[in-house]
C-alpha positions in Angstrom: 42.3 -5.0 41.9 44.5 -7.4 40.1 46.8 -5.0 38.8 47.4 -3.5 42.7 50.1 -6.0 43.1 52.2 -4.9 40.9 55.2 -2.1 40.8 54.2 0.2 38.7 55.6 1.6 35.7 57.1 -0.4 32.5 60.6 -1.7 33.4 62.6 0.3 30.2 63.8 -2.4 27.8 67.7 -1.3 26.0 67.5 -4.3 24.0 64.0 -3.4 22.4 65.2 0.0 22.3 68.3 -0.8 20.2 66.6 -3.3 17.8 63.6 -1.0 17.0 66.4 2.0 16.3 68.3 -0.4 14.0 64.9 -1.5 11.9 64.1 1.5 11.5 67.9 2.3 10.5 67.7 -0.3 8.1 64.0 0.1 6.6 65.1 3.7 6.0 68.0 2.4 4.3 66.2 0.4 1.9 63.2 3.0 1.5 65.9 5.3 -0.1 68.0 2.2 -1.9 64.5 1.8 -3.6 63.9 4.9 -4.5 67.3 5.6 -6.0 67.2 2.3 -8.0 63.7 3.6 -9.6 65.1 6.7 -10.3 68.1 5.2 -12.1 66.1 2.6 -13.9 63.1 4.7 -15.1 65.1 8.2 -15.9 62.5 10.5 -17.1 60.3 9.3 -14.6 61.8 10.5 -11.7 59.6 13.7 -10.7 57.0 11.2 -10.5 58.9 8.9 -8.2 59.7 11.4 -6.0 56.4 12.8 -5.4 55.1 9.2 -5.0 57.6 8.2 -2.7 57.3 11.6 -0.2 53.2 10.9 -0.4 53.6 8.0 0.7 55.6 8.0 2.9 53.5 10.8 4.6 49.9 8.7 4.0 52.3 5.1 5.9 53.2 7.7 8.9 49.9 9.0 9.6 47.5 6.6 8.2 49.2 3.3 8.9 47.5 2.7 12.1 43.8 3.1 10.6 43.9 1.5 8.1 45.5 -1.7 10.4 42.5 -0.9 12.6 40.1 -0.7 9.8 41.5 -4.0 8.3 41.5 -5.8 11.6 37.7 -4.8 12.2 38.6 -2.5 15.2 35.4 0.0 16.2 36.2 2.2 19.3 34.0 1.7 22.0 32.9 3.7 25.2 33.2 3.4 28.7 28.9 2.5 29.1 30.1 0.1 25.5 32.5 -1.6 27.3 32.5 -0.8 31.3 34.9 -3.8 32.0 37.6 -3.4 29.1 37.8 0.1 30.3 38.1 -0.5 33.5 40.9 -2.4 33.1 43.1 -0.4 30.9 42.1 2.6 33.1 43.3 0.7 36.3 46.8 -0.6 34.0 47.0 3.3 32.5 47.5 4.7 36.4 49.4 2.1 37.4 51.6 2.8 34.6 51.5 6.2 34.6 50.7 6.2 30.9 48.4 7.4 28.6 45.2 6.2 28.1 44.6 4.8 24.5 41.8 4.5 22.6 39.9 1.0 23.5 38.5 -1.0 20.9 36.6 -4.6 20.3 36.5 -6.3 17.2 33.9 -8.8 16.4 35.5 -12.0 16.0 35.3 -15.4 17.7 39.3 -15.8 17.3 40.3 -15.2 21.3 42.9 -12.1 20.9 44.1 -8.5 21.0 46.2 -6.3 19.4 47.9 -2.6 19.7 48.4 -0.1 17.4 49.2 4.0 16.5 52.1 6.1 15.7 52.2 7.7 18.8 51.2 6.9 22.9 48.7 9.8 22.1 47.6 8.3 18.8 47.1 4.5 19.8 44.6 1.7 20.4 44.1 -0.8 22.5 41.7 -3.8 21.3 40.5 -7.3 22.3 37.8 -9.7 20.3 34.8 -10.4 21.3 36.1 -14.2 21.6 38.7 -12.9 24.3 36.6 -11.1 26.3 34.4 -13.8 26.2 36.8 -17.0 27.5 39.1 -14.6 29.8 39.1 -14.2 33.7 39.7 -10.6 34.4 43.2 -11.2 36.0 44.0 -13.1 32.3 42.5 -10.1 30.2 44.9 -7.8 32.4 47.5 -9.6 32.0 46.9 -10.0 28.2 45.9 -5.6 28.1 49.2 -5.0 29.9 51.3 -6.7 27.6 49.5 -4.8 25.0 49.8 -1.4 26.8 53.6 -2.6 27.2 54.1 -2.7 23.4 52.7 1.4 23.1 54.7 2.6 26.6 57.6 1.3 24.4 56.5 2.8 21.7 57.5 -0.6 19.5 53.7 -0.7 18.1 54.6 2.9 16.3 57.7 1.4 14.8 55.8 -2.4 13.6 53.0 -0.3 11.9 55.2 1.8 10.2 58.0 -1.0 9.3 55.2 -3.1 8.7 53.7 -1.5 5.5 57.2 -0.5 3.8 56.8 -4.0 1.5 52.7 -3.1 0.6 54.0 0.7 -0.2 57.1 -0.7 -2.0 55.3 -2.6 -4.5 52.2 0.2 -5.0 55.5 3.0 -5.8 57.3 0.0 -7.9 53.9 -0.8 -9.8 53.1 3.2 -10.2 56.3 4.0 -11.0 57.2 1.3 -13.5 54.2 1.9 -15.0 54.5 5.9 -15.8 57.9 5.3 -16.6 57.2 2.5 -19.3 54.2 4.7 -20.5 56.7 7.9 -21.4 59.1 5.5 -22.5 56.3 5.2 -25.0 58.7 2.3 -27.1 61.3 4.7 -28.3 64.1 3.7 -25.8 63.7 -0.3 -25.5 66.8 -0.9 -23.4 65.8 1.1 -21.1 62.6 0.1 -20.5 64.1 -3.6 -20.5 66.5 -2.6 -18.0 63.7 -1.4 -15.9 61.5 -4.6 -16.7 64.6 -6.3 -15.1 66.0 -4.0 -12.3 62.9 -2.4 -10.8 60.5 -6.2 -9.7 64.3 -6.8 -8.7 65.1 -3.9 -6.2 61.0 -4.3 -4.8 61.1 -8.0 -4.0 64.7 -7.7 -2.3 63.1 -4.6 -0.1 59.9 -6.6 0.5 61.9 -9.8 1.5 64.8 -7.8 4.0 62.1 -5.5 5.3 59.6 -9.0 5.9 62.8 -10.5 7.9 63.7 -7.3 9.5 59.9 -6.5 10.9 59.4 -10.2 12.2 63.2 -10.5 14.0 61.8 -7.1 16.0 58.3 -8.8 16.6 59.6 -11.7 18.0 61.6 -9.7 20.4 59.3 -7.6 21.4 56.7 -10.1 22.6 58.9 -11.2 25.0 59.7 -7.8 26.2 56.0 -7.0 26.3 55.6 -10.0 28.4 58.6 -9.3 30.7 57.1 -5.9 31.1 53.3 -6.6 31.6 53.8 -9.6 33.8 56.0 -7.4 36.0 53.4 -4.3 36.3 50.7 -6.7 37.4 52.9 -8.8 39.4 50.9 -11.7 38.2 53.1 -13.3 35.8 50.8 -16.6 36.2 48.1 -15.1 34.8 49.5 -14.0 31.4 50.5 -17.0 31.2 47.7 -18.9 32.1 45.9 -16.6 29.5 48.3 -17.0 27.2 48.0 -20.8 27.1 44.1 -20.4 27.3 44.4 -18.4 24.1 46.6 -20.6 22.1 44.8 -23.3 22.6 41.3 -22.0 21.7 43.2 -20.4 18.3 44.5 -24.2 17.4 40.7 -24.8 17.7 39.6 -22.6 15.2 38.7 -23.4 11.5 41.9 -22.6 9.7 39.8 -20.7 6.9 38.6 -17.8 9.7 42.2 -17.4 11.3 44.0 -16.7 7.3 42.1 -13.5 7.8 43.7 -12.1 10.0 47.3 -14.0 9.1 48.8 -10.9 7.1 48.7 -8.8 10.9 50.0 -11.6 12.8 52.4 -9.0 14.3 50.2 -7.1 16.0 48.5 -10.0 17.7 48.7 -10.9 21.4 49.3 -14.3 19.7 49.7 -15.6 16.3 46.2 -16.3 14.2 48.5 -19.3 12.3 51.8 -20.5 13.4 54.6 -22.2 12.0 58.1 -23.8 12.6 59.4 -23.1 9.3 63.2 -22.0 8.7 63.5 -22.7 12.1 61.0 -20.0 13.3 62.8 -17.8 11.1 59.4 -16.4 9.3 57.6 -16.7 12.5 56.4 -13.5 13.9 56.2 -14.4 17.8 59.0 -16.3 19.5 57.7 -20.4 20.4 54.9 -20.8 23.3 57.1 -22.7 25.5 59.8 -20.2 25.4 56.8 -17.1 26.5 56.2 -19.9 29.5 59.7 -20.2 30.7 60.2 -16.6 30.8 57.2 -15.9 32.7 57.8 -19.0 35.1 61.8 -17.4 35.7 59.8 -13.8 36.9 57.1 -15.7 38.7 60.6 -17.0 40.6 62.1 -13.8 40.8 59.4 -11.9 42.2 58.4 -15.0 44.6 62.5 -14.3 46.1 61.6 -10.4 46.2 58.1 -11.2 48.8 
C-alpha cells in the first residue's frame, strides 16, 4: 500500500486554523454590514430583508455543498462503481483516522478533483474521469490525500460557505432593492435614489472584500493540504509528480472546456485557468513552483527522519 508509509494522522495546521477563523470573522462582518446598509437604505422594506437574509443564510449553510456538487457534475458512486477510488480513500480514511466521505466522479476530460460539505460527516470526495484516467495510483493518493486534508481541517466547510456570500449578496441586494423600490411605489423619490445609489454600492464592496478574502484563505490552504497529505503518505514525490502531471495536461486543454469550471477554481486540486495578475493577488492557488519547493523541503525532511 502506498499510503503504508506514512505517519498517520493530519499534522494540525494553527496557521490554517487562524486564517479560516478570521474569514469567517470578517465574512460575517460584512454579511451583517450588508444587511444593515439594506435596511437603512430601503426603510419600509426591512421585514422583507430580514426574512431574506435569515433564509438564506440557512439554504448557503446547508445547501452550499450541493449545489457546488451539482454544478461541478459530481454523481456519487459505489464501491462495485468505483472499486479503486474507494479503495483508496478507504486505505487514506484509516490511516487518518477520519471519516469516510462520500466518493464521487465527475465526467470530465479536465484531469482533477475537488472536496466539498459543511461538515466531515457531510462531505465529498471527487476526481474526473480525466484524473483517474492519466494517474498512477501512488499520484491519485497523493492527489485524494490532499483532498481528504482540506475536510480533516475542515477548511472545505469554511470555502463553500465563504464562497457563496458574493452570489447570495447580490440575489438579497437584487430582491431586496427590488420590493423596496416596488413599495416605494414613486411617492418618496429620494429615497429610492438613495437606495439606487447606496444598495449596488454596499453589494459590490461585499462581493469584492469577500472575493479577496475567500482566495487569500484558498491559496493558503493548498499548501497546507499539501504539507499535510504529502506527510500522511510519506510520499511527498508523488503529489508532486501528480501535481505536475496534472498541470500540464490542464495547459493542454481547450480553453473553452476549462471556463466551465473557472467560477469553482477554489475547490480544485488545481486551477481549471490560471493567471499572474495583480501579482497572484486574484489567483486562487499559490504558483506551481512554489507547491514543488514545498514538497521537495518535506521530501528532505522526512529523507533526514529514515
Amino acid at each position: 500500500m502506498a499510503a503504508a508509509r506514512g505517519r498517520g494522522r493530519y499534522v494540525a495546521d494553527k496557521g490554517l486554523t487562524s486564517r479560516m477563523v478570521a474569514t469567517m470573522f470578517f465574512i460575517g462582518l460584512l454579511y451583517v454590514v450588508l444587511v444593515g446598509v439594506l435596511v437603512v437604505a430601503l426603510g419600509n422594506a426591512w421585514p422583507l430583508i430580514l426574512v431574506i437574509a435569515g433564509g438564506l443564510f440557512v439554504a448557503q449553510f446547508w445547501f452550499s455543498d450541493k449545489i457546488a456538487a451539482f454544478s461541478m457534475g459530481a454523481h456519487e458512486v459505489t464501491p462495485e462503481q468505483a472499486p479503486e477510488l474507494h479503495g483508496a480513500v478507504d486505505r487514506l480514511c484509516a490511516l487518518a483516522d477520519v471519516p469516510k466521505p462520500k466518493v464521487a466522479i465527475a465526467n470530465s476530460d479536465v484531469p482533477n478533483a475537488f472536496a466539498t460539505g459543511r461538515s466531515r460527516r457531510n462531505s465529498m470526495v471527487c476526481a474526473t474521469t480525466g484524473l483517474l484516467r492519466r494517474l498512477e495510483p501512488a499520484e491519485l493518493e497523493g492527489v485524494l490525500s490532499h483532498e481528504l486534508s482540506h475536510v480533516a481541517h475542515r477548511d472545505v466547510a469554511v470555502m463553500t460557505i465563504a464562497s457563496f456570500l458574493g452570489v447570495l449578496a447580490g440575489i438579497m441586494t437584487r430582491v431586496a432593492l427590488w420590493g423596496g423600490l416596488s413599495r416605494a411605489g414613486g411617492r418618496d423619490q429620494s429615497g429610492v435614489g438613495l437606495a439606487l445609489m447606496l444598495v449596488p454600492l454596499a453589494s459590490a464592496v461585499v462581493y469584492v472584500i469577500s472575493f479577496l478574502l475567500t482566495r487569500l484563505l484558498s491559496r493558503y490552504r493548498e499548501l497546507s493540504a499539501d504539507r499535510a497529505g504529502a506527510l500522511l503518505t510519506g510520499r511527498p514525490s508523488s503529489l508532486a509528480s501528480a501535481l505536475t502531471k496534472v498541470t500540464g495536461e490542464i495547459a493542454r486543454i481547450p480553453p473553452r472546456d476549462l471556463r466551465r469550471g473557472e467560477a469553482f477554481n477554489a475547490f480544485f486540486f488545481a486551477p481549471a485557468l490560471s493567471g499572474e495578475s495583480l501579482a497572484g493577488l486574484l489567483s486562487s492557488h499559490p504558483p506551481l513552483e512554489r507547491r514543488l519547493d514545498q514538497l521537495n523541503r518535506i521530501s528532505a525532511e522526512l529523507g533526514r527522519h529514515e
